[in-house]
N, C-alpha and C positions, 0 to 999 in steps of 0.2 A: 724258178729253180736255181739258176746260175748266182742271181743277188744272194740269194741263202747261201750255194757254195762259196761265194766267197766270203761273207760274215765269218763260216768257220776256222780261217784262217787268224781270226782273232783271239780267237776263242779255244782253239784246237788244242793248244800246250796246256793249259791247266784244266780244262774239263776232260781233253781226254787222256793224259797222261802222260803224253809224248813228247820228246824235245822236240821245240820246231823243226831245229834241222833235220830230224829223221821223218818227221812230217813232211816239210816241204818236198823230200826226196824220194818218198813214198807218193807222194802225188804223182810228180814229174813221171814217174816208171808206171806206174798201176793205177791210173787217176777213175778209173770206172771201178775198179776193186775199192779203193778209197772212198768214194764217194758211198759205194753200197756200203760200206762200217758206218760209214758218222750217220745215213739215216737210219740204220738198222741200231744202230747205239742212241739214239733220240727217241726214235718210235718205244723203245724199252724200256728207257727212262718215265715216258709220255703214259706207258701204258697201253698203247696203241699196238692190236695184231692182225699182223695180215691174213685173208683168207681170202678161197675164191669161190667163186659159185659159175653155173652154167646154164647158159638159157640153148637149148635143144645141142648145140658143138661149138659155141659162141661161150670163150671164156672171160667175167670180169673178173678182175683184181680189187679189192679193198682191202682198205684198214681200218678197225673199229676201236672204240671205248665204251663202255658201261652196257647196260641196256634198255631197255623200252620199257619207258614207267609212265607218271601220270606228266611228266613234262613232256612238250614236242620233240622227238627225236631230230637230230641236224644232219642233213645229206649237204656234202661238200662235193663243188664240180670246179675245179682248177681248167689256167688258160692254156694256150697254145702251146704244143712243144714241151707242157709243163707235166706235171708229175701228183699224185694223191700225197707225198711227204710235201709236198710246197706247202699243205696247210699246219705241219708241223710247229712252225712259228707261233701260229695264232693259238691252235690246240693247248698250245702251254701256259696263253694266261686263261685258259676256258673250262669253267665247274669240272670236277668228277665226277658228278652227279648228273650230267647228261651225258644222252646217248647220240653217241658219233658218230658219223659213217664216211669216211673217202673216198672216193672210186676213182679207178682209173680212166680217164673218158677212153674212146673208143679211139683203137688202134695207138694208145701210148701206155710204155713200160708194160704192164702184166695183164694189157686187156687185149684181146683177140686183133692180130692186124691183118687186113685178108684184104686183096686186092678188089674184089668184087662187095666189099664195105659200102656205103652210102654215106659219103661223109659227110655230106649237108648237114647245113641248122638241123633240121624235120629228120633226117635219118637219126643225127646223134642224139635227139629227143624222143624216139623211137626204142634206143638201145636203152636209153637209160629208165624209160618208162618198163621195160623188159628187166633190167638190173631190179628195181624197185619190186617189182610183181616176184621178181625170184625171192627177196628176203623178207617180202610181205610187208616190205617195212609202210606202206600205205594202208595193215589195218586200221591205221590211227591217222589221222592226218598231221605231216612235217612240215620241220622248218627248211624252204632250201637257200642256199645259198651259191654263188657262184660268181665267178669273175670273171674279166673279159672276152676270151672266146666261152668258158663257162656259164658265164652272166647271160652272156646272148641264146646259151643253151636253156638255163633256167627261166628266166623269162620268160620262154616259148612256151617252157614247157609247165609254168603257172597259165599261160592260157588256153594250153591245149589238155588238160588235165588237174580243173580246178579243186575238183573232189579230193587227190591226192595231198594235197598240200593246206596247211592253216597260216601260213605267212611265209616272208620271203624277203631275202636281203640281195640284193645285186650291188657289185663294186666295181665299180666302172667298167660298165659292162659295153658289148660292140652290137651293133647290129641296127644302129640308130641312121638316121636321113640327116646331114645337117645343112644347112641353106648355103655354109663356106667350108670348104675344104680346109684343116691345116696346114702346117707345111708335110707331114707325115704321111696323110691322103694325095697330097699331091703330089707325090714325092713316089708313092704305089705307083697311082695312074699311067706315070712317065714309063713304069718301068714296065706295064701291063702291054701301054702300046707298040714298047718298042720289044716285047717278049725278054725282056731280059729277069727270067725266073731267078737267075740263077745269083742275084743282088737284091735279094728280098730282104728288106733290115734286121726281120726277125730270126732270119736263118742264118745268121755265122757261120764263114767259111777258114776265116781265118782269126788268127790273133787280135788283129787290129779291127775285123769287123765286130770282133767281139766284146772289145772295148766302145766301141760306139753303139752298139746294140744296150749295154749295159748302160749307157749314159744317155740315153734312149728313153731306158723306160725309169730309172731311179732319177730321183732328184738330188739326191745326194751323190756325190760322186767321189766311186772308190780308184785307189790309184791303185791296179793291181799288174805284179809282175807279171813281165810279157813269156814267163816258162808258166805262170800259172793260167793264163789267156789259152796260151797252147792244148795245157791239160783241156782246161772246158770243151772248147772247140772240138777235142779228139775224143772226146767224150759223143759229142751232137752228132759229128760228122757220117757215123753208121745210118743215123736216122733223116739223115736232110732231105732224100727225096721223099719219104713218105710226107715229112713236113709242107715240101714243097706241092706237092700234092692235094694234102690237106689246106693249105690258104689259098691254095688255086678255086677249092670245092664252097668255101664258106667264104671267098668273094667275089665268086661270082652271082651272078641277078641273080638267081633263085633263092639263093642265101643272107645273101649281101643286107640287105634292111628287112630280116625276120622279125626282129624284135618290134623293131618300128610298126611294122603292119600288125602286129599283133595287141601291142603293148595295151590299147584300150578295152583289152578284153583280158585282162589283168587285173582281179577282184577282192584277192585277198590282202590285209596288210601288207604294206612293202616298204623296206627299207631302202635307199640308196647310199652307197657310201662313195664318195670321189674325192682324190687327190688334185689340190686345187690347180697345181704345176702339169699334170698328165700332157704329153706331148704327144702322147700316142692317138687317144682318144679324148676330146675337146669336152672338158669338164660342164658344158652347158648343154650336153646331153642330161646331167640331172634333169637340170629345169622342165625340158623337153618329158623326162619321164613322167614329175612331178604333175605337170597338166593334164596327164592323159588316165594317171592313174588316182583313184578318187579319196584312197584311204593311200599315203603316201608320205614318207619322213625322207629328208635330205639332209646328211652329214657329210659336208665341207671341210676336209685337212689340208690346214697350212700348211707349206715348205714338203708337201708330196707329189711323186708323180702318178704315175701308171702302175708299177709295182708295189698298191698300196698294203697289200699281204704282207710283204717282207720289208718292207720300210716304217709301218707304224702296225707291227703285228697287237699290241697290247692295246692300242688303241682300238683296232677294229675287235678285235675280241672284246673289249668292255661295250661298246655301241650295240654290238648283236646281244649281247648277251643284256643290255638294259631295253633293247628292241625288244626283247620277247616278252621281259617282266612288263613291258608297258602293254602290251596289247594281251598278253594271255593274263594277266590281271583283270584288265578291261571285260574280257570275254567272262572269267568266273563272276565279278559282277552282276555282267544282264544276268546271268543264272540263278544269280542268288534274287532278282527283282522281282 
């Protein structure tokens, strides 16, 4: 979410009208006000409208496009801390002709946060197989996709739910064993042993860690003003303990290497998509994928890292979207033999 807020600052004066300055100023003062226009001014553009639905007092949030024809509908599960507009980027180089679905995962922006939630891997696979069942959207079998704590959601949830789904793209997804630690994994551990929750990378507390959280995960590195750092930050800051909460839940053991334990029981085509740079998570978790799962395509992006949503949005939209012509081609084939 934050890499995309800041692209807009590029962008902001001629798409949407405003002198920077009254922009930038508008930030600084109202930076959660602001932020809610430019996605609600995207999603407009995009086509893209929110609704919600409810499983028994359990609210989700989504945002959709088109609807359910003879192509695979696409259900989108965004990362940690992140937001259903994160896929805004890619949405925009992606057909009109397919049907979209966002969601909010559980406990972020407009989906139910309740303290007695089950944040686990297996819980959050749980809510969203409940999301799914409320818009029926598994009369048909979909396409899911999902990204790193997403990805690790997806994953699980092509193996624990193989009938629901006809193929699957994961982008650098978490939940993987790897035989060496990064510096990023090691870098957690230190801060696990010594409890020091409250310096989690991905959690920004301030300006500065928020500058390095952003250089973290992009490969690219933006130089962005330390009033507009603040804005973000004061933006996060409302949500940081549920955050901290939530990565306490999905890393520890029972969560921790979901995917991994599962991953061989992952049947239907599946895409991988990894930024070759990722510092977050160690790009030879493809490979790792790639063995275990028996129908399985690997796309490698140069000069990206971890945020590969918002750093090569048109790229990853062309791959899914030539990922499905390759295998649901495939499939109308046998039917025609």
């Amino acid at each position: 979410m934050d890499l995309d807020v800041v692209s807009m600052f590029v962008i902001a004066g001629g798409t949407l009208a405003l002198p920077i300055l009254a922009f930038v100023a508008s930030f600084l003062l109202w930076p959660s006000a602001l932020i809610r226009i430019y996605y609600w001014y995207w999603r407009r553009t995009l086509g893209m409208q929110v609704r919600y639905v409810y499983h028994e007092d359990y609210q989700f949030c989504y945002s959709f496009r088109g609807r359910p024809g003879h192509k695979p509908s696409l259900l989108m599960l965004h990362g940690f801390s992140a937001h259903k507009d994160m896929w805004l980027s890619v949405v925009k180089f992606l057909p009109k002709n397919l049907h979209l679905v966002c969601v909010d995962m559980p406990g972020h922006e407009g989906t139910t946060r309740s303290s007695l939630d089950d944040l686990s891997i297996d819980g959050q696979v749980k809510r969203i197989h409940q999301f799914v069942e409320c818009l029926k959207l598994n009369k048909k079998p979909f396409h899911l996709v999902g990204t790193s704590m997403g990805g690790h959601v997806a994953g699980v949830y092509a193996a624990y739910y193989p009938s629901d789904i006809c193929s699957l793209s994961l982008v650098c997804p978490a939940g993987l064993q790897y035989s060496t630690d990064n510096q990023f994994i090691q870098r957690l551990k230190e801060l696990q042993k010594s409890a020091a929750i409250e310096k989690i990378p991905l959690i920004p507390s301030t300006p500065e860690e928020m500058s390095e959280m952003l250089q973290l995960c992009s490969y690219v590195r933006f130089k962005v003003p330390q009033q507009i750092l603040q804005g973000l930050v004061d933006v996060r800051i409302p949500h940081n303990n549920f955050y901290r909460k939530l990565f306490l839940e999905i890393a520890s053991e029972k969560s921790r290497y979901s995917l991994h334990q599962n991953m061989d029981k992952i049947k239907v085509p599946t895409q991988i998509i990894w930024g070759k740079q990722d510092q977050v998570l160690d790009v030879s978790g493809a490979d790792m994928l790639a063995k275990s799962i028996a129908n399985c395509q690997v796309e490698l992006l140069e000069n990206c890292g971890h945020s590969v949503v918002m750093e090569r949005p048109r790229k990853t939209a062309k791959l899914i979207v030539d990922f499905l012509a390759s295998v649901h081609s495939t499939d109308n084939s046998k039917k025609l033999d």
